[in-house]
C-alpha positions in Angstrom: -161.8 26.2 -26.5 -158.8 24.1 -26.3 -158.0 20.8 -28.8 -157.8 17.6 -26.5 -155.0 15.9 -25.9 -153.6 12.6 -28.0 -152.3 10.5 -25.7 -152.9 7.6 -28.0 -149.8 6.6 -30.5 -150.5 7.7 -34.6 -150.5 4.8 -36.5 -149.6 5.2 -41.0 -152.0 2.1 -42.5 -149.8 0.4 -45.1 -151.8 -3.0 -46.2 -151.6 -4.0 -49.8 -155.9 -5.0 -49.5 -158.2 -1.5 -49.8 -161.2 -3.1 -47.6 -158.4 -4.6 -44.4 -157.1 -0.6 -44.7 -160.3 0.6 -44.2 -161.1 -2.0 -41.4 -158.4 -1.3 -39.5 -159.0 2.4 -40.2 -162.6 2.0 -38.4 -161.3 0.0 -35.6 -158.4 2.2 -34.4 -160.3 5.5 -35.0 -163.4 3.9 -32.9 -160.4 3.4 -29.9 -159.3 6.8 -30.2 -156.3 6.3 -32.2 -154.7 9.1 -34.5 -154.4 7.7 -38.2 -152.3 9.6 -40.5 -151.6 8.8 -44.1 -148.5 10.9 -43.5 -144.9 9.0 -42.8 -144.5 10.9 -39.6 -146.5 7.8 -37.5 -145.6 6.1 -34.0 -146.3 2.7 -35.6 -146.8 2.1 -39.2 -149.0 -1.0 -39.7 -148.3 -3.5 -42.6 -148.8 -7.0 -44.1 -146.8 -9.6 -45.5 -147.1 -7.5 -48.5 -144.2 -5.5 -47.3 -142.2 -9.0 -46.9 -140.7 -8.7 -50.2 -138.9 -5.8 -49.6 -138.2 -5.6 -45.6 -135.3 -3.5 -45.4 -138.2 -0.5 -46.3 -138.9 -0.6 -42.4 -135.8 0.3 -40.9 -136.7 3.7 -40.7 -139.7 3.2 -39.0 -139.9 4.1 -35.3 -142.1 0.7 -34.7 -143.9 -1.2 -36.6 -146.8 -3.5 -36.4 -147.2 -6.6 -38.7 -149.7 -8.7 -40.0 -149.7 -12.0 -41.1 -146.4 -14.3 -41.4 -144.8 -15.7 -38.5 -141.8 -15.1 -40.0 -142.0 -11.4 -38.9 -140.7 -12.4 -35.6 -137.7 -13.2 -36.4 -137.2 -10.4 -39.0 -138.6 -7.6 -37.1 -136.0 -7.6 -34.7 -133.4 -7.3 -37.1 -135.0 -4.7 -38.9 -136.8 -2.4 -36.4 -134.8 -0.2 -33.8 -138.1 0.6 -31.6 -141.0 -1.3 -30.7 -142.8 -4.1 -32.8 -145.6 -6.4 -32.9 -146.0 -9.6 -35.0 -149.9 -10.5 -35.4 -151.4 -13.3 -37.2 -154.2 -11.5 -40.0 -156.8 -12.7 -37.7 -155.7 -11.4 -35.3 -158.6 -10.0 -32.4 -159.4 -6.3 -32.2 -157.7 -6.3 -28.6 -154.6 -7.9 -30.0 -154.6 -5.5 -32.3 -154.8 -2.6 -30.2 -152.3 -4.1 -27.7 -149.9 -4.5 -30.3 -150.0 -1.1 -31.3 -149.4 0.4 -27.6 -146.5 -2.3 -27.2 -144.8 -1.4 -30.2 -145.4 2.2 -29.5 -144.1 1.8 -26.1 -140.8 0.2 -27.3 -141.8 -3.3 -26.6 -141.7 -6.4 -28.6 -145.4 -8.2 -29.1 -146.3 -11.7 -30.1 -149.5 -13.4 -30.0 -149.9 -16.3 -27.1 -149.4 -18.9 -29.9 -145.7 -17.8 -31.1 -144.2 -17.0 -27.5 -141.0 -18.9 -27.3 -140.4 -18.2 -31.4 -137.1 -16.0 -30.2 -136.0 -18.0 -27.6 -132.4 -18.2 -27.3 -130.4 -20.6 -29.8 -127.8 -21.7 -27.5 -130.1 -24.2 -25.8 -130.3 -26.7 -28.6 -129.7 -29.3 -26.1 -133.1 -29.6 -25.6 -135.3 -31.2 -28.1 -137.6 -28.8 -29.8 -140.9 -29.1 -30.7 -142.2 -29.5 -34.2 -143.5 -25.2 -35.3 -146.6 -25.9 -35.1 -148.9 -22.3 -35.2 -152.6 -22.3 -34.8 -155.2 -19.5 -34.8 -157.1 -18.9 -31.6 -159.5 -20.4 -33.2 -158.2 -23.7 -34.0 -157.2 -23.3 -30.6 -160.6 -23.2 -29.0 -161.9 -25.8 -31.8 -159.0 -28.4 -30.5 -160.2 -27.3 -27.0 -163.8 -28.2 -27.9 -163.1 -31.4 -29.7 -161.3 -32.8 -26.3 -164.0 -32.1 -24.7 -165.7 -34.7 -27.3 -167.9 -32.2 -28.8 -169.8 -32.8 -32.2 -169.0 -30.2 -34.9 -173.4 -29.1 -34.0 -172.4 -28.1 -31.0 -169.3 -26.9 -31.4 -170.5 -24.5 -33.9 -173.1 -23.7 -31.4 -170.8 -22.6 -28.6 -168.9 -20.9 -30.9 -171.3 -19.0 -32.2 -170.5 -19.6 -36.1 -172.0 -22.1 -39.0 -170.8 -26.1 -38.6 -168.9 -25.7 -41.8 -167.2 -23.5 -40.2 -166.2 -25.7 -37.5 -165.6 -28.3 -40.5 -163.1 -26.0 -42.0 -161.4 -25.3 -38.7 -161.1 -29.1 -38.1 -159.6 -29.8 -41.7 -157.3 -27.3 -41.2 -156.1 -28.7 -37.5 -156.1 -32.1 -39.4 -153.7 -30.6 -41.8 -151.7 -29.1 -39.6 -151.0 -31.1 -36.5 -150.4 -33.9 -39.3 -153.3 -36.3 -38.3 -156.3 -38.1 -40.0 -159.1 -37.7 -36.8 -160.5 -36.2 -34.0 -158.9 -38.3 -31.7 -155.1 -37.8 -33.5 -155.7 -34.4 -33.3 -156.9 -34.3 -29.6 -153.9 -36.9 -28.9 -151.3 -34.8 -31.0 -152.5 -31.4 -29.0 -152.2 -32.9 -25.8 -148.8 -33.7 -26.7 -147.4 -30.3 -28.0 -148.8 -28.8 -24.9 -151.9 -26.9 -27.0 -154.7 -28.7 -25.3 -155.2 -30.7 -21.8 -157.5 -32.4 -20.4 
């Protein structure tokens, strides 16, 4: 009998939190991936614990990171191959996708931080204010245009009101507003939600 065949990129887990290692352990074994505690990966995976001392990536033939937004702009300094830069709640399938696009050679951003490495020559243009929310802040800005109660919200989400509550606090905080309809208003505006 013959071994199969790994198509599938090795990936080296290197997350400074035991139970997110074993997480993301469970999830790319279940897809098929190879994971290897040996430094001879395709793509090493790694938090913003690894943001104190960067330069440790350079030899790494790609790399996928999670957490900071500030790994896209470093990872293309650092990384010769392929990278990703995730948020840490980031979705299984932008997970996996990151890990084939960095393995690939490519450079991977969630929806939310395309346009972090545009060019710098057009500063012409007036930029918007860096604003970064989950894609769930997202759908609960969506949700509260469509003048939803934080009940039903919840509902449609499928997760507990204070949930929602917590979700709206933090939009509050950071789209720099004191109410539903400043956040709604201030969404519209930076192009995150229309109506």
């Amino acid at each position: 009998m013959t071994a199969p065949l790994t198509l599938l990129p090795s990936v080296r887990i290197a997350v400074a939190n035991a139970v997110m290692a074993a997480g993301l352990a469970a999830l790319l074994t279940s897809a098929g991936f190879p994971v290897t505690p040996e430094p001879e990966e395709d793509v090493l995976l790694v938090d913003d614990s690894w943001l104190a001392d960067p330069e440790a990536l350079t030899d790494a033939p790609a790399v996928v990171a999670l957490g900071s937004p500030d790994w896209a702009a470093l990872l293309p300094e650092l990384v010769a191959g392929g990278w990703a830069a995730l948020t840490a709640d980031a979705t299984p399938a932008e997970l996996l996708a990151g890990v084939l696009g960095a393995a690939a050679g490519l450079a991977v951003l969630p929806p939310g931080q395309v346009g972090v490495l545009e060019n710098p020559d057009d500063a012409g243009e007036p930029q918007p204010p860096d604003i970064a929310l989950t894609p769930r802040e997202l759908d609960v800005l969506n949700l509260l245009a469509l003048g939803l109660s934080n009940k039903r919200a919840a509902r449609d989400l499928g997760v507990s009101e204070s949930t929602v509550k917590f979700h709206v606090a933090s939009l509050y905080s950071k789209l720099g507003v004191q109410s539903r309809a400043g956040a709604v208003a201030r969404g519209i505006g930076l192009g995150l939600v229309s109506v």
